[in-house]
N, C-alpha and C positions, 0 to 999 in steps of 0.2 A: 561616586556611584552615578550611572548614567540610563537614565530610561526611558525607551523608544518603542514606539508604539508598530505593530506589523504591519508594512505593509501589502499584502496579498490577503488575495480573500480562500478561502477553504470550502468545498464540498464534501460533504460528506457521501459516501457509497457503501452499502452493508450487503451482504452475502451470509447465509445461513446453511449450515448443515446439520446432519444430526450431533456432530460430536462440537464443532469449532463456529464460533463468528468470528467475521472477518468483517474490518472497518477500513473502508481505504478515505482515505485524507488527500483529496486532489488539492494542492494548492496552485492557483491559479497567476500566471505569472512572475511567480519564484517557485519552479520544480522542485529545488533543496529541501523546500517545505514538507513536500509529499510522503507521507509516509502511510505503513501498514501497519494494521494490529489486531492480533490474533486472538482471540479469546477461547480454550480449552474448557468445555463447560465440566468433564469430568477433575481438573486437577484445580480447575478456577485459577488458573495462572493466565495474565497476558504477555502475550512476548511483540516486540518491536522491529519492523523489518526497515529498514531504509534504502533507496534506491542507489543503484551500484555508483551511478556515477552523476555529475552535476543538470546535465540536463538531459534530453530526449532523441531519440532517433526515432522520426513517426514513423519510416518506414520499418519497423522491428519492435517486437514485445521486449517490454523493458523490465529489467531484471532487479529486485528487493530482495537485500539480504538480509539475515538474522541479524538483529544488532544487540550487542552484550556489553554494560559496561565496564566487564571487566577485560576485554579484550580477548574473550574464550571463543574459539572456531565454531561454527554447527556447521550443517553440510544441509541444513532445508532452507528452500527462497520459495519466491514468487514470480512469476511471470504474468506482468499486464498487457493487452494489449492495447492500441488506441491513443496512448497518453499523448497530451499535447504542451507544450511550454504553454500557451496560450490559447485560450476559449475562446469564439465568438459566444455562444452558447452551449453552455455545458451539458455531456450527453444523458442520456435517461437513464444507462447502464454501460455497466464496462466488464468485460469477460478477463477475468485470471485463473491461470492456475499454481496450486500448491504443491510444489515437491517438498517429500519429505523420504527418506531412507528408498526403498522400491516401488513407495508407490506416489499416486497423483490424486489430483483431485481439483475437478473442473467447478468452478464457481462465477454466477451471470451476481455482479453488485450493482442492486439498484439504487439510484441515488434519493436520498432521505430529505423530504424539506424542499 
């Protein structure tokens, strides 16, 4: 067994609505890291979104899918915008939004800490 310690550091960023919180997980010089998480205040389930692909294109909102360990499809993501491989200083808030079936849902994450 072999154990290794991370190394990148993590921001946290939170958005709040009436129904859902949202925590985005900026990892900072390993993008892999980055991920989203949904919290459903009515069903109290969290679900896990990770970003579509290994790293960032700053000129374009980057795209978080549902992620299932069983390998089941959904059809709701995310779109961030802003993201960067790498920080000089990390920003104060980051603008995404939530697609889910027909509709959307604009959310400013201000970052925690």
């Amino acid at each position: 067994m072999c154990f290794a310690q991370k190394a990148y550091v993590t921001t946290k960023y939170q958005g709040i609505s009436n129904k859902l919180t949202v925590t985005l997980n900026v990892a900072d010089g390993y993008f892999s890291g980055t991920e989203i998480k949904l919290y459903n205040k009515a069903s109290r389930n969290t679900t896990r979104f990770l970003p579509e692909k290994d790293g960032v294109d700053e000129t374009q909102s980057t795209k978080f899918y549902h992620f299932s360990p069983s390998g089941k499809k959904f059809t709701d993501y995310f779109l961030v915008d802003g993201l960067q491989e790498n920080y000089e200083a990390m920003p104060k808030q980051i603008n995404a939004r939530y697609f889910m079936k027909a509709n959307s849902l604009k959310l400013v994450l201000k970052r925690k800490g």
